[in-house]
N, C-alpha and C positions, 0 to 999 in steps of 0.2 A: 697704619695709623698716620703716618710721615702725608701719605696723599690724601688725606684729608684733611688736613692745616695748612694754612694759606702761612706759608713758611716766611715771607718777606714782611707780613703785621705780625707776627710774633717773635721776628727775630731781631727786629727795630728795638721792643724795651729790652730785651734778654740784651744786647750789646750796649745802650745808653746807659740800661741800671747798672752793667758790670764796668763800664769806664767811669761811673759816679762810686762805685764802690770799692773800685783799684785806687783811682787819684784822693777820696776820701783819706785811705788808710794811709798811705805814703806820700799826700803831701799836707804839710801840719798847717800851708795857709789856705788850703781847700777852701774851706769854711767861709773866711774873711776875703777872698774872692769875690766868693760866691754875692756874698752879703753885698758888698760894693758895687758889684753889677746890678744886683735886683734894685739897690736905691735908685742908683743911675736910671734902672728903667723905670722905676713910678715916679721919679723928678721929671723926667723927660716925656715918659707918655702914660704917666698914671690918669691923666686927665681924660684919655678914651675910655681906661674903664669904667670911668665914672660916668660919662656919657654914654656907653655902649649898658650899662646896668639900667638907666631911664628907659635906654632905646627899649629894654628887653619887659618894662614895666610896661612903657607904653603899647606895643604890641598885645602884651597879655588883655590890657587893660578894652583894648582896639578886638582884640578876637570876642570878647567876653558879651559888649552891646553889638556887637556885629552880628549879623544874620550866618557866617561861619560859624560861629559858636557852638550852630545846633547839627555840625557835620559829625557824623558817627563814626569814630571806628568800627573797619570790618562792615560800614556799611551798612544800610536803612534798617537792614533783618537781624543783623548784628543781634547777641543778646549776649548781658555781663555774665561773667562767671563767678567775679569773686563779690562777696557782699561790699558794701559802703564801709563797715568796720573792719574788717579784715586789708581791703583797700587802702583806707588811711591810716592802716598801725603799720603795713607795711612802709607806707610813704615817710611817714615818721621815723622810723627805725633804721630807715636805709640813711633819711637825707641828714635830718641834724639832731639826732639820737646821741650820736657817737659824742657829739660835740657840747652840748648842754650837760653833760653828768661831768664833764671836765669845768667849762666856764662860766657855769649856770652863778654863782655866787662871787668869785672872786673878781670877775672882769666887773661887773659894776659898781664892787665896792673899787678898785685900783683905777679906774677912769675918775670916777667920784672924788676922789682924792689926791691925783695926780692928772688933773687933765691937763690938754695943752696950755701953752701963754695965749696962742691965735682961738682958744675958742671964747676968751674975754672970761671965764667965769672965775671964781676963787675958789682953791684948793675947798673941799668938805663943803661947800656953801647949799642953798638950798638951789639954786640956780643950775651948780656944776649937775648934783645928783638929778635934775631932771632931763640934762642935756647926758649922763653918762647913759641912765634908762636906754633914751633916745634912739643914744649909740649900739647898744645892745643889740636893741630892736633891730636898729637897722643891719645891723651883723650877723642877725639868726631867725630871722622871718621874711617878710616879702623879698626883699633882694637875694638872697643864696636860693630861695625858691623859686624865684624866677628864670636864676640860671637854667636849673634842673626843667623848669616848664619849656621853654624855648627849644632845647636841642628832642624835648619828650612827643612836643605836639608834630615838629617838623618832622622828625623819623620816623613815629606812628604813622603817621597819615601815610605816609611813603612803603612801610611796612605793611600793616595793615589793609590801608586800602588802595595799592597800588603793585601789589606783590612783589616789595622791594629787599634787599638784605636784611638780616639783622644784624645793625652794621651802624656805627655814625658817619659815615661817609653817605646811609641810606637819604640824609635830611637835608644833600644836595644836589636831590636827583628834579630837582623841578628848576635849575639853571636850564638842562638840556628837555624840560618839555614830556620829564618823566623817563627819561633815558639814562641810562648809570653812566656813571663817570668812568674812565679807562681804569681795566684791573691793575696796572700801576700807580693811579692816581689815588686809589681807594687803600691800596693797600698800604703806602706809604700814610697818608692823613692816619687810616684806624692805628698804624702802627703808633705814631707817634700820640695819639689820645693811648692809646693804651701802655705808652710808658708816662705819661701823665697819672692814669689811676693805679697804675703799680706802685709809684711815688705816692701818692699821698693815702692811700690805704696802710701802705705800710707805713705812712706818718703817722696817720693816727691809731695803728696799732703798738707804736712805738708809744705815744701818749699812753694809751690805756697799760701797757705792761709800765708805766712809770708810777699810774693813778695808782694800781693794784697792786704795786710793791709797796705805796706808799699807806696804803690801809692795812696788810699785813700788818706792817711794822704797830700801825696804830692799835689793831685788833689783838694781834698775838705776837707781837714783840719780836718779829722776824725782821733781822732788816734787812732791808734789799739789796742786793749784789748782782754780780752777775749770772752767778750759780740761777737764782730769784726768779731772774727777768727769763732767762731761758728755759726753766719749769713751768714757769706760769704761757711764754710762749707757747709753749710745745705743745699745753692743755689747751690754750684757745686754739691754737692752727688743725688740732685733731677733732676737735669739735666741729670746726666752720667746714672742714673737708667733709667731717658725717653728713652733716646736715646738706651740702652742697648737694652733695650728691642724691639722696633723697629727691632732690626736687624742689621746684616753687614749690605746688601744691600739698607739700608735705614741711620738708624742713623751715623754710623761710616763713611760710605763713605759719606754723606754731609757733617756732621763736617769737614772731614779731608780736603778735598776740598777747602771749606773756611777759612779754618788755613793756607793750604801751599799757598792759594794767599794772604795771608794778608803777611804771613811770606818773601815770594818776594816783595810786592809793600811795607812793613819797608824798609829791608833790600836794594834796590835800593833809596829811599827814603834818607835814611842814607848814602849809597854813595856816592850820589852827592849833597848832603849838607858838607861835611865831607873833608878832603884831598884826593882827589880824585887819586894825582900823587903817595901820601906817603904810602895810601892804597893800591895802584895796586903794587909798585915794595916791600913793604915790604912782600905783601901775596905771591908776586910768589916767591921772594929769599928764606922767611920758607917753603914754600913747599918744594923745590927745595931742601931745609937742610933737611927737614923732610925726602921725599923719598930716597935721598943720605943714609943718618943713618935712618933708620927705624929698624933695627936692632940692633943698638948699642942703639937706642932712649929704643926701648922694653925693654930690658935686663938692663937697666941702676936700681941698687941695692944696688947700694952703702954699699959695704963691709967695715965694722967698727971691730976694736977688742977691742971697749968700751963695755959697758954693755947698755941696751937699752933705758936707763933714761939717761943718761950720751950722747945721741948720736941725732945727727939731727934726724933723720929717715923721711929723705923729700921725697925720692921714695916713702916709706912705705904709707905716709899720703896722695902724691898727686896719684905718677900712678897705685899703687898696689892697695887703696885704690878703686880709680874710677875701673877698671879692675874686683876687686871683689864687687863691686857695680852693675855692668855689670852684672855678671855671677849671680849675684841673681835673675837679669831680663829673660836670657840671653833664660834658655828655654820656659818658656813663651808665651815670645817675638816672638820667633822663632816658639812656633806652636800655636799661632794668625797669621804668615806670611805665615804658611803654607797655611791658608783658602783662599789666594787669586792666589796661585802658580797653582791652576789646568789649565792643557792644554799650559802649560810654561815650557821650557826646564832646567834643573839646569844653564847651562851657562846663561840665560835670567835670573834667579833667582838671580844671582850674582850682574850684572850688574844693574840690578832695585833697588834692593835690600842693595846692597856694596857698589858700586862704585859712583852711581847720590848722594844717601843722606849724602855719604861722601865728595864729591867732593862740596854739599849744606853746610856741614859742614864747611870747610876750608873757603871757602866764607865766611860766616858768621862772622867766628873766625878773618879774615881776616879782615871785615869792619869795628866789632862794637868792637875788639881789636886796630887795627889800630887807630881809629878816637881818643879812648882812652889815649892810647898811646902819639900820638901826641898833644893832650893837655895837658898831663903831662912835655911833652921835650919843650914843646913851654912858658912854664912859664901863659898861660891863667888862670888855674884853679889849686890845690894843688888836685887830686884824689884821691890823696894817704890818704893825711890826713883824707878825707873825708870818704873813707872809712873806716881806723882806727874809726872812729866816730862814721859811722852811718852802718856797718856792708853789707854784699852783696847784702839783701834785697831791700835796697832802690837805691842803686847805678846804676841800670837801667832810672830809674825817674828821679836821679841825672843829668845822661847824655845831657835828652833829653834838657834842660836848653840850648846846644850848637847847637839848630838848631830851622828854622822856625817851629812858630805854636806849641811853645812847648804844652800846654795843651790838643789840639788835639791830639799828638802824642801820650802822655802820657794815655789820653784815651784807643788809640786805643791798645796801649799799654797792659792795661788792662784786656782789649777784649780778644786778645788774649793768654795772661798767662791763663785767664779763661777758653779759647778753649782748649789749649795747655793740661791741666789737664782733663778736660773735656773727649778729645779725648782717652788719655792715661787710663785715670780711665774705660770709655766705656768698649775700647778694650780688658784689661784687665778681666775685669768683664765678660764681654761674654765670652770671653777663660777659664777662672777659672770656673766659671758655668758648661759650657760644659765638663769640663771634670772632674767634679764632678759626673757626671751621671756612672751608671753601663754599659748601651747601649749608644757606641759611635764612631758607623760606620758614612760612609760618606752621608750616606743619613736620618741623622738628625743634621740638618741646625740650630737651635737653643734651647740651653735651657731651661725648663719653667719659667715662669717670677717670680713666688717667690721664686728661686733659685737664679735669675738675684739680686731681691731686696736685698736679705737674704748678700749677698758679698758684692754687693755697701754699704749698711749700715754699714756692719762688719768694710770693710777698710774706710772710713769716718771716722765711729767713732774712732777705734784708730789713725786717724791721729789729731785730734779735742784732744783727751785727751794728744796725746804728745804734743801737742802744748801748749795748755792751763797749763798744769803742768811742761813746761818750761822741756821736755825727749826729745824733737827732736833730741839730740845726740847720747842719747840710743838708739830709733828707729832706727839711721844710721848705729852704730856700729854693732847692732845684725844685721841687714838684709846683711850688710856686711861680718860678719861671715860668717851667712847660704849663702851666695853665694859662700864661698871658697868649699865647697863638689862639687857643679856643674861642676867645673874645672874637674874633676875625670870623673863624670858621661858623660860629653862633650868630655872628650877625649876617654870614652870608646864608644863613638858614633863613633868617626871617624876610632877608628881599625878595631872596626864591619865592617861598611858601608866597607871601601875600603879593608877587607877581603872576604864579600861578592862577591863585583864587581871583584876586581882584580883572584877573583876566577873561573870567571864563572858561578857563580850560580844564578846569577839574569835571566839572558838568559832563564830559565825556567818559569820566572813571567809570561810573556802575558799568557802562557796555564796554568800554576796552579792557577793564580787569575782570571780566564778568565771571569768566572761568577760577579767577583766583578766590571772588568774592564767596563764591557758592563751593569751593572748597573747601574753605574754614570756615563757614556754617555746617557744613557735614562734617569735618571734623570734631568741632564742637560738639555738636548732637552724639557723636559715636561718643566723646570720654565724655557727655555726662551721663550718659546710659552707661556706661564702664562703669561711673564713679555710683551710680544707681544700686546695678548689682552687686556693687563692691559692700556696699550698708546691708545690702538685704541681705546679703550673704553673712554679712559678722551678727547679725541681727538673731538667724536662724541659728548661728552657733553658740553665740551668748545666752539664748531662748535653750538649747537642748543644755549647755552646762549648768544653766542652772535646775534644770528640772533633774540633772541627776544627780543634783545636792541634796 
């Protein structure tokens, strides 16, 4: 098993996560370290990522009316496998799934009511609420997406149609002209992106045992401890490992499926229980502010000439913050997207990809902020205080109190924060595996399964010990760190790539990968005549059991 693991990327997060989780435990200012560095960095050069996020818009923006746009994965004969719906529930599910059943409600109404001094507006006012929208938006739609597009289109293309690793170190193979980078340079870069998404997977599975402790208590009167948080771990880490293992074509694409229809029939649900008039013209007026300023929104940095204790730093905490929380994710994410792009043009890849789960986003932020919102200006309910109280975790639960069938909802509620992780932790897992391996062409489809085990339990467990030992903010802070280097490595994907194209040198691909191209067309053809006789065959057996009913 040992020679088939490229032992120097996978031994990279196994020794960072375990000196983050020695010095966590035994030293008590870990934390507040941590925390003072990461200001220090977005005081200092939070300002790239906020231009290195345009940089990654405008590229998209640039591939999309560019004549690139209409280049194929896998190539002219290419042909998709997965449908447009299955495609974008999985997109959804993987990228800010996780994140919406946590902040969907609470961050707009707390921006809404505590925004900065630097953004000019008054606490509650009509002004702040369409600038928090704004913020939202810009925190869970086009920009965290663009991250995920950037490192998805460069490594595809590299992957795909160039017979490259599966690998994000693949998405800087067009420096050298389509030649790999040296196996220690590769191996060092994936290592450290993959102690990037060990970190923040197990953040936000740290989040979600916090969300689902906190609806227990609300549902059936359990409250949460440590005992709690490690039960309910152990169920989602046994879940993500089943499913992992299964496969895309099996585990990940049914979960996600049944997340993005639960996550519609809420979120309608919540609509039209909710202010129906107040929701519709508030969501389209912050749109409307949002794409108006999306560039001034990006860029917003707020120059101080205090010292950095002495100073708000609310860009730094809220958008730089999420932004390099992103790019922890970001190439990962991005070559997990890659696996379902074969036989999809980049502009198809955008638009699936960018645009639907973005435009799912602002919806979102739009109903279950809205409804919020409006119970707070309506005098119904104090959310505010309520939150001060009882923290983000429960404030989901809290909500549902303002519509029919609360404990139903609440339930189902549940369910899906469970999916939600579930899905993410999978995806994750399968991507991290696979590109743990030495051999990792396109025609090896899955990981072995105690590779798959070997990571779900890794990330499990340290999201269970930050939890339990009360580090969930050091978990956030480092993985937030290790996501500031991706900004670099994502931007030196886009000079490659559009040095490449805009050179002319891709134009030689179909003949110099030609043998690769026409391999994964056969490929293809063989599993979906597999997946063919797989139906016809459950067809004929469902056909004889029933006749000898």
């Amino acid at each position: 098993m040992f020679k088939k693991v490229r032992l120097i990327t996978v031994g990279i997060p196994i020794v960072l996560m375990g000196a983050v989780l020695i010095l966590g435990a035994t030293d008590p200012n870990f934390t507040d370290t941590m925390t003072a560095f990461f200001l220090e960095l977005m005081h200092s050069g939070g300002w790239l990522v906020a231009l290195g996020i345009l940089l990654f818009l405008g590229f998209l923006f640039f591939l999309f009316v560019h004549p690139i746009g209409s280049t194929k994965f896998g190539g002219p004969n290419a042909k998709p496998k997965y449908s447009t719906w299955n495609w974008w529930a999985i997109s959804l599910c993987a990228g800010i799934g996780t994140g919406i059943v946590f902040w969907g409600a609470v961050e707009p109404l707390t921006i809404s009511f505590t925004p900065p001094a630097s953004a000019g507006v008054e606490p509650g006012s009509y002004a702040a609420i369409i600038w928090s929208l704004a913020k939202c938006f810009q925190h869970w739609a086009f920009q965290p997406y663009s991250i995920y597009a950037v490192a998805a289109i460069c490594c595809g293309y590299a992957y795909w149609n160039m017979g490259k690793s599966y690998a994000s170190s693949a998405g800087l193979v067009y420096w050298k002209n389509g030649k790999d980078l040296s196996d220690k340079a590769n191996d060092i870069l994936d290592g450290i992106v993959l102690f990037a998404i060990v970190g923040g997977v197990a953040g936000s599975l740290g989040y979600g045992l916090l969300q689902i402790g906190a609806g227990l208590d609300f549902v059936f009167g359990i409250t949460p401890g440590p005992m709690i948080w490690t039960a309910i771990a152990v169920v989602i880490i046994v879940s993500y490992t089943i499913s992992s293992a299964t496969g895309l074509d099996k585990g990940i694409q049914w979960l996600s499926d049944k997340n993005a229809w639960i996550f519609i029939a809420l979120m309608i649900f919540m609509f039209f229980c909710g202010p129906v008039q107040y929701i519709c013209n508030l969501t389209v007026e912050s749109f409307g502010y949002y794409i108006n300023n999306i560039i001034a929104l990006t860029s917003y940095t707020e120059p101080v000439v205090t010292a950095v204790a002495d100073s708000e730093m609310w860009p730094q905490w809220w958008d730089l913050y999420w932004m390099t929380d992103w790019l922890s994710f970001g190439p990962i994410v991005g070559l997990f997207l890659v696996k379902m792009s074969y036989g999809r043009t980049i502009r198809q890849f955008i638009v699936v990809n960018v645009v639907l789960p973005s435009i799912f986003g602002v919806i979102w932020f739009g109903i279950f902020g809205g409804f919020a919102i409006n119970i707070q200006l309506t005098g119904v309910y104090d959310l505010m205080e309520f939150y001060n109280a009882s923290g983000a975790e429960a404030f989901m639960m809290k909500l549902f109190e303002f519509v029919p069938g609360t404990m139903i909802i609440r339930v189902i509620m549940l369910v899906l924060v469970a999916l939600s992780f579930i899905t993410l932790a999978d995806s994750m897992t399968s991507t991290i595996s696979q590109m743990s391996l030495r051999q990792q062409t396109s025609d090896i489809k899955e990981a072995p399964l105690p590779i798959k085990v070997f990571w779900g339990v890794l990330i499990g467990a340290v999201s269970i010990l930050f939890v339990v030992t009360g580090g969930i903010n050091g978990i956030k802070i480092v993985k937030t760190i290790a996501g500031y280097p991706m900004l670099f490595v994502e931007i030196a994907m886009i000079i490659g790539f559009l040095r490449y194209f805009l050179s002319g040198k891709n134009k030689q691909d179909e003949i110099t990968y030609a043998a690769d191209l026409d391999r994964q067309i056969k490929a293809a053809e063989a599993e979906a005549a597999e997946e063919a006789e797989a139906k016809k065959n459950k067809k004929k057996r469902f056909g004889k059991a029933s006749a000898s009913e």
